[in-house]
C-alpha positions, -999 to +999 in steps of 0.1 A: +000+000+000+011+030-007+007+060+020+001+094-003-029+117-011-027+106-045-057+081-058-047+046-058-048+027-090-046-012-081-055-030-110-045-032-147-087-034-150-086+003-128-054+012-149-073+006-180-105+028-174-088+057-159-066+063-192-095+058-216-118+080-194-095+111-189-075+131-215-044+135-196-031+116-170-001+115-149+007+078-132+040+078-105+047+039-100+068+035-072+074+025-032+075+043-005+114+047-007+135+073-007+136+083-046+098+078-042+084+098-017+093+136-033+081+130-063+048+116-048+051+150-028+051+171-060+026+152-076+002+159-044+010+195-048+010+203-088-025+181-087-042+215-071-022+233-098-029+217-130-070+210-125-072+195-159-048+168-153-056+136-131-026+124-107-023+087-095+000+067-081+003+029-082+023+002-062+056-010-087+051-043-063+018-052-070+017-075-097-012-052-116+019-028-125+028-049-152+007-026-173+035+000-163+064-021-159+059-039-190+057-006-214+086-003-246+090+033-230+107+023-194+125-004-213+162-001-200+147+020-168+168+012-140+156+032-109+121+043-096+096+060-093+083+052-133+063+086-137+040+077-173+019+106-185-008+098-205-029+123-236-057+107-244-048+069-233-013+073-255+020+072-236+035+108-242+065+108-221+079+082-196+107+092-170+125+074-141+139+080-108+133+113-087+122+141-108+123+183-099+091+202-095+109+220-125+114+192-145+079+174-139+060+210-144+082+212-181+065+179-190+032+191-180+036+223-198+049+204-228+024+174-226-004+194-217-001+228-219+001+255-193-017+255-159-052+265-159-042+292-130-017+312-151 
């Protein structure tokens, strides 16, 4: 189980729907572990940010991830948290490993366009 804010995806089945059913999605697969645990944090805090994007985390442990794990885009990925963000069910960008505020808000400029509060 994972212990942030963020909604809890915990099947391939869940995984599945929430892509199809929202235009842009951001998905942080991880543990509660030290590379983990700040990006979770900025994810809890750009979700008030960027209203028109939907944040959710998921457990790398739990066999379900294999949706995640198993994607050509974190092929060769070697550390964790997998951050995936989704336009319109499509991978658009894949990273790995702790992430900025900076560099997470680029890829959500760039993916997505700018914050709605801007």
């Amino acid at each position: 189980m994972l212990y942030t804010n963020l909604k809890h995806i915990e099947s391939a089945t869940d995984h599945a729907q929430i892509i199809s059913e929202h235009e842009n999605v951001v998905i942080v697969c991880g543990r509660m572990g030290p590379m983990c645990v700040p990006v979770y944090r900025i994810a809890e805090e750009l979700e008030r940010e960027y209203i028109h994007v939907k944040f959710f985390d998921m457990e790398f442990d739990n066999p379900e991830s294999q949706v995640i794990r198993a994607l050509p885009e974190v092929r060769g990925f070697m550390g964790i948290p997998f951050t995936i963000y989704y336009k319109n069910g499509e991978v658009v960008k894949a990273t790995t490993s702790i992430q900025t505020k900076s560099q997470i808000t680029s890829i959500l400029n760039q993916e997505f366009a700018a914050r709605i509060n801007d």
